[in-house]
C-alpha angles and dihedrals in degrees: 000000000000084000099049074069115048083058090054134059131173123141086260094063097034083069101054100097090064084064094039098051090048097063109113130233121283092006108166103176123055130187115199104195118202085010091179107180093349099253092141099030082062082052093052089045092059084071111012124065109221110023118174124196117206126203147150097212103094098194087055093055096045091056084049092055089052100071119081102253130112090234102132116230130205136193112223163038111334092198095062104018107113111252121140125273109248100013113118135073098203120022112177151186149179125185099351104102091079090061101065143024097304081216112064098026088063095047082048097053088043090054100049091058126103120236108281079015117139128232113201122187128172111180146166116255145183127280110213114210139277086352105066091037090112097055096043098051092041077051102050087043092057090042086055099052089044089054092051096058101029108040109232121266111212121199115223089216121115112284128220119204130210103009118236114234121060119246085249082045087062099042086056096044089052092051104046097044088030118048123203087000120148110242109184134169131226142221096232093063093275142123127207127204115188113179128168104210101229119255114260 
């Protein structure tokens, strides 16, 4: 799984480390939302028992069931699919926000956590000009250079463009439905929300 990694590269999977290094001690149940193919659900399961991956994209299911693994893969919407509230340690995501209303996927994911569980998102965003001009076109310069080196790995799952929400949209959102959670940005275009649920 490690090195399913090292051979691909997109600005998605350059941020996975930031998930995987939040997952607390001892997690047994882990949520990827907007699994995709199930690159990062493989990750979780390196460290976490029972890992399940959520999408709507049905072919990419279907890739993520091919590989040999005991992740467990549904099709379908993880804002109305029945698992139970509060019943996850990790529950993660890349890239999925944008695809839905930020709102009340935030408050979701919050709400299927256990209690000292961690929720880790990293998403896509909106630039807002000329403000932001800097740190797009820093952004666009590193990807560049990534991209050079690394090749460029694409998904074959539904994309959204532009995002939405704004990146000071996010932050807001974060730290209204979220509260004390660490918002941060980052140079490849990415934003990166890391919050523990308090315990009961």
């Amino acid at each position: 799984m490690a090195a399913e990694n090292s051979r691909r590269w997109n600005h998605n999977i350059h941020y996975h480390p930031r998930i995987l290094s939040s997952i607390p001690e001892g997690a047994g149940r882990a949520l990827d939302v907007g699994c995709g193919e199930g690159m990062l659900a493989r990750e979780l399961r390196r460290t976490v028992p029972h890992v399940t991956g959520i999408d709507l994209h049905a072919p990419s299911i279907e890739q993520a069931r091919s590989h040999p693994d005991d992740v467990g893969y549904i099709v379908g919407d993880f804002l109305t699919h029945p698992f139970e509230p509060a019943s996850f340690d990790v529950v993660a995501s890349v890239a999925t926000l944008h695809h839905m209303d930020a709102a009340t996927g935030l408050a979701r994911m919050r709400d299927l956590l256990r209690p000292g569980g961690v929720l880790a998102v990293v998403g896509l965003a909106r630039s807002t000009m000329p403000g932001d001009l800097p740190r797009v076109l820093a952004g666009v310069a590193v990807g560049t250079f990534h991209r050079a080196v690394k090749g460029l790995w694409r998904h074959s799952a539904p994309t959204v463009w532009p995002p939405p929400v704004t990146y000071p949209q996010m932050r807001e959102l974060a730290a209204e439905i979220l509260p004390g959670s660490e918002y941060r940005r980052h140079l490849l275009l990415r934003y990166s929300i890391t919050w523990r649920k308090p315990q009961d």
